[in-house]
C-alpha positions as CSV (number, residue, x, y, z in Angstrom):
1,X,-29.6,-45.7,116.8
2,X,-33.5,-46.2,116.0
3,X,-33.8,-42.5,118.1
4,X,-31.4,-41.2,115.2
5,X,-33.9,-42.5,112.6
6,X,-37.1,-40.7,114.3
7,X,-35.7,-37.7,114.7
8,X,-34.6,-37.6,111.0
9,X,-38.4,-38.7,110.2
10,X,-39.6,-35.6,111.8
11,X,-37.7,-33.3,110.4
12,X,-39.2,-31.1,108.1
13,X,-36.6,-31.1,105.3
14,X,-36.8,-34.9,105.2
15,X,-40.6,-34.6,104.1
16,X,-39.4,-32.0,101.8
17,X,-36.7,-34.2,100.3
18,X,-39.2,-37.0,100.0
19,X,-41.5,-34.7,98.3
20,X,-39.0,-33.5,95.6
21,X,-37.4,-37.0,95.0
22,X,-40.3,-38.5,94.1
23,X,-41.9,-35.6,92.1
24,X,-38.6,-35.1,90.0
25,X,-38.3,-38.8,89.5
26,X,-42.1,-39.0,88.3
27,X,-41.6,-36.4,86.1
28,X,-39.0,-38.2,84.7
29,X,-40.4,-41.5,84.6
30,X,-43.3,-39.9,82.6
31,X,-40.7,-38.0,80.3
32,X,-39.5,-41.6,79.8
33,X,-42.8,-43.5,79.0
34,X,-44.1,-40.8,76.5
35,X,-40.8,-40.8,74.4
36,X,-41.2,-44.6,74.2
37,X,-44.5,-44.8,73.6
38,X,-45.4,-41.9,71.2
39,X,-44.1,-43.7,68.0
40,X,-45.5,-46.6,69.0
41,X,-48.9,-45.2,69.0
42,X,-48.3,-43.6,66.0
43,X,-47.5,-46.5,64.4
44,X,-50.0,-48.6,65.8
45,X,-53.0,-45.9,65.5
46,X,-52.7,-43.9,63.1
47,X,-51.1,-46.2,60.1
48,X,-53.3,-44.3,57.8
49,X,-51.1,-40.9,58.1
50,X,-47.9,-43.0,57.2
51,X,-46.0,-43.3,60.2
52,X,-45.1,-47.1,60.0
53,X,-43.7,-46.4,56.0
54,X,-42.1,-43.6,57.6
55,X,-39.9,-45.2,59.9
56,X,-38.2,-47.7,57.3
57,X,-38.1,-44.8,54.8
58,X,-34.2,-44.0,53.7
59,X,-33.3,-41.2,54.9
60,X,-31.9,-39.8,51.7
61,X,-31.3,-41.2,48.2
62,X,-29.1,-44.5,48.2
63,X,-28.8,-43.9,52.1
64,X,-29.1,-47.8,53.9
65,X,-30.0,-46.2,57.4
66,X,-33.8,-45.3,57.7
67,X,-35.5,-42.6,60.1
68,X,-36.4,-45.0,62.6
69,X,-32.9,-45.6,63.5
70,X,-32.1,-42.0,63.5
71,X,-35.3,-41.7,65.8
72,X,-34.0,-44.8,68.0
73,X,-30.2,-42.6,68.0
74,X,-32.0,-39.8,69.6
75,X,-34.2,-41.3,71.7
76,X,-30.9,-42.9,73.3
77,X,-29.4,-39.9,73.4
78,X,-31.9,-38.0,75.2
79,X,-32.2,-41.0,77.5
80,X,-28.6,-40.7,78.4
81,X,-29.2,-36.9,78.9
82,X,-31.9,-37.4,81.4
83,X,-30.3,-40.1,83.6
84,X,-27.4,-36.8,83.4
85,X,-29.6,-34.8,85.0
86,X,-31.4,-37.2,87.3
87,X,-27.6,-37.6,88.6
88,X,-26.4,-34.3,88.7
89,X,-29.6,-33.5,91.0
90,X,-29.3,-36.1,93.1
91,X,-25.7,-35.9,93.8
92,X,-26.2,-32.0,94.1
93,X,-29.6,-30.9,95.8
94,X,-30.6,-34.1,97.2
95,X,-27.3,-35.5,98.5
96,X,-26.7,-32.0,99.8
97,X,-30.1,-31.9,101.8
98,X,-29.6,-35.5,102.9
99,X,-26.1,-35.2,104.3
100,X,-27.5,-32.1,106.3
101,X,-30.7,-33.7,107.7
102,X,-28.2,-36.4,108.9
103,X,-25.7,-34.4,110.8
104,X,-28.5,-32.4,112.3
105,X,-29.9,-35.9,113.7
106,X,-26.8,-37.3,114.8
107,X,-25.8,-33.7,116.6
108,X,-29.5,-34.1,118.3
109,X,-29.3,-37.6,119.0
110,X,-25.4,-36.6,121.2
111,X,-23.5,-38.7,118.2
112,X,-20.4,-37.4,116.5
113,X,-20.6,-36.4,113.4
C-alpha cells in the first residue's frame, strides 16, 4: 500500500492538483476575509464619511429594516454562492484529476482498480 502512496506523490498531476487546490481555495479565503472585513474598516476608520450612520439608516421612509441588514443579506448570499462554486470545482476538476491520479497508481502498483 505505502508503494501506492509514492507513486501517486510523484506524479506530476498530483503536484498540479496540489497547486490548484490550494491557489483556488486562497483565493477564496481572501474573497472571504475582504467582504467581512471592508465594512468593518469602514466603520471603524473612516466614521467621519458616515459609514457607521449609514448602516442603521432605514432604508426607505417608515421602512424598520436598515442597510446593514440588507448588506449582511448579501453578504450571505454571496457567501453561499462561493461555497457553490468551491463545490462544483471540487466535485468537477479536482475529484476528476484525483480519481485519475488514483487509478493510474493502483494500475502501476499491479492493484485492481
Amino acid at each position: 500500500m505505502k508503494h501506492i502512496y509514492q507513486k501517486i506523490k510523484e506524479d506530476p498531476r498530483f503536484r498540479e492538483l496540489e497547486s490548484k487546490r490550494r491557489n483556488f481555495t486562497w483565493l477564496m479565503v481572501g474573497i472571504m476575509l475582504a467582504n467581512d472585513f471592508w465594512y468593518i474598516c469602514a466603520t471603524a476608520f473612516y466614521p467621519e464619511h458616515g459609514y457607521a450612520r449609514f448602516w442603521g439608516t432605514p432604508i426607505g421612509e417608515g421602512y424598520a429594516t436598515t442597510w446593514g441588514i440588507v448588506i449582511g443579506f448579501l453578504q450571505t448570499i454571496l457567501f453561499i454562492v462561493l461555497v457553490g462554486v468551491y463545490i462544483y470545482r471540487a466535485n468537477n476538476e479536482f475529484d476528476t484529476l484525483k480519481d485519475a491520479i488514483v487509478a493510474d497508481a493502483r494500475r502501476a502498483a499491479g492493484e485492481k482498480p
